[in-house]
N, C-alpha and C positions, 0 to 999 in steps of 0.2 A: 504494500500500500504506500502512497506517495500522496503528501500533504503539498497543499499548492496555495498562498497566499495571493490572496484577490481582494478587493474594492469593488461591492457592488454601485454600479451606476445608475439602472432603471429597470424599468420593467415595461415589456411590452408586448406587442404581436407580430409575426413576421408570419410569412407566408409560404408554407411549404409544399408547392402543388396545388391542390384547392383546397388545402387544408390549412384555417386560422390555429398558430399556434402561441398560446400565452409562454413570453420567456422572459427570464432574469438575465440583464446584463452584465454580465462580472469583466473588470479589468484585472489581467494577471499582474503580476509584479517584475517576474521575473520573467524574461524573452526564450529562456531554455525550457523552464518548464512547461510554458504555453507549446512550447514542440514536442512534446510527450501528449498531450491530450490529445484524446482523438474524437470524431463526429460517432454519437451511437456509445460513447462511453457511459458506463451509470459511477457515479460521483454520491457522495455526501457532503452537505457545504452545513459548517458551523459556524456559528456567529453569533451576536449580543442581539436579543431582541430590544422589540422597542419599551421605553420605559412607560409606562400608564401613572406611576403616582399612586398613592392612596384609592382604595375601590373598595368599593361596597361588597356584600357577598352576592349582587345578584349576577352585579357585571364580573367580579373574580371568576366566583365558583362555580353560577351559573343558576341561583337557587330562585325560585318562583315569588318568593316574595305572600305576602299575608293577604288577606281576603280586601277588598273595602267595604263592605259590608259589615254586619252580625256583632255589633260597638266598636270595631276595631276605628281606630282614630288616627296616629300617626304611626303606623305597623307597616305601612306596604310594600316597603321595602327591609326590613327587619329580617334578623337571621332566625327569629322563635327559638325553642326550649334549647338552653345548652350542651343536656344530658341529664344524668341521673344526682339524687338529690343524696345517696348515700357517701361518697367522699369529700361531697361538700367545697369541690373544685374544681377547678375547669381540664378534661381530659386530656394530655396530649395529644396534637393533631389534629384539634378540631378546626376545622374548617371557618375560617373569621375574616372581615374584614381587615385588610393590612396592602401591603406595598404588591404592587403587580407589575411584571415585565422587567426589564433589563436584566436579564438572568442570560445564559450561556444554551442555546436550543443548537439541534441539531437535526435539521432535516435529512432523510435517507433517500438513498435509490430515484436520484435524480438524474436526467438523461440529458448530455449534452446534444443541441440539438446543430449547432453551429459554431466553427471555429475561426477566430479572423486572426491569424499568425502575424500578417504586420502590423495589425492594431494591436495586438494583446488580449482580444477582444474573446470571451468566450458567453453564448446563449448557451443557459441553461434551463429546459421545461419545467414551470412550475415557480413558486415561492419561495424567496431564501430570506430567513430572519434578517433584522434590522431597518433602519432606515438608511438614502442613501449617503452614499459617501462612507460607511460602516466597513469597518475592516472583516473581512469574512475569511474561511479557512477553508480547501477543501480537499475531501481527501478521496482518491480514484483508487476503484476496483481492479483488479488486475484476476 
C-alpha cells in the first residue's frame, strides 16, 4: 500500500461517455507519485472532516426529538430520559449533545476515475472528507 499526499480542490461532474459522473478533485503533491496512480484504481482518501461546533443531539446523533403536543412545552428538541435511576449517574457513552466534526474520517474503496499527470491532477468518484483546500491522504490498493 502506498500513501499519496493530496489537497482537495473541488468537487464536480465530468462526463464519461453518457454517463454524469460526480468527482472529487484532489491535487497531488508530489509529481512521482501522481505517476504511480492509475485510471480504474480503488484508493482510500483520509482526511479532517469539516468542523460543525457545538450540536444538538438531533442534528449529532440523529435523534427524533419530543412530541409538540401532550404539555410538552420546550422538549422538541430535547435528548429525554438519560437512563436508569439506580446509579444515580450518567452512563458512559451516552449519547449527548457536544462538539461534532473535525475528527480524522476515512472514506474506503474509492475509484479513480481520471488522471491529469501534468497537472497533478487526480478525479476521484464520490466524497472525500473536509472542506476545500484541506490536506487529504491517500492511500492505493495494490
Amino acid at each position: 500500500m502506498t500513501n499519496i499526499a493530496a489537497t482537495k480542490i473541488n468537487m464536480t461532474t465530468i462526463w464519461k461517455g453518457d454517463e454524469a459522473v460526480p468527482v472529487t478533485v484532489l491535487k497531488v503533491s508530489d509529481a512521482a507519485a501522481c505517476d504511480a496512480l492509475a485510471e480504474g484504481a480503488i484508493v482510500a482518501v483520509a482526511g479532517t472532516s469539516r468542523g460543525k461546533g457545538f450540536q444538538g443531539v438531533v442534528k449529532r446523533h440523529g435523534f427524533h426529538g419530543g412530541p409538540k403536543t401532550h404539555g410538552q412545552k420546550d422538549r422538541l428538541r430535547a435528548p429525554g430520559s438519560l437512563g436508569p435511576t439506580a446509579p444515580q449517574r450518567v452512563l458512559p457513552g451516552r449519547k449527548m449533545a457536544g462538539h461534532m466534526g473535525n475528527a480524522r474520517v476515512t472514506v474506503r474503496n474509492l475509484k479513480i476515475v481520471e488522471v491529469k499527470k501534468d497537472e497533478q491532477l487526480v478525479f476521484v468518484r464520490g466524497a472525500v472528507p473536509g472542506p476545500k483546500g484541506r490536506k487529504v491522504e491517500m492511500v492505493v490498493k495494490e
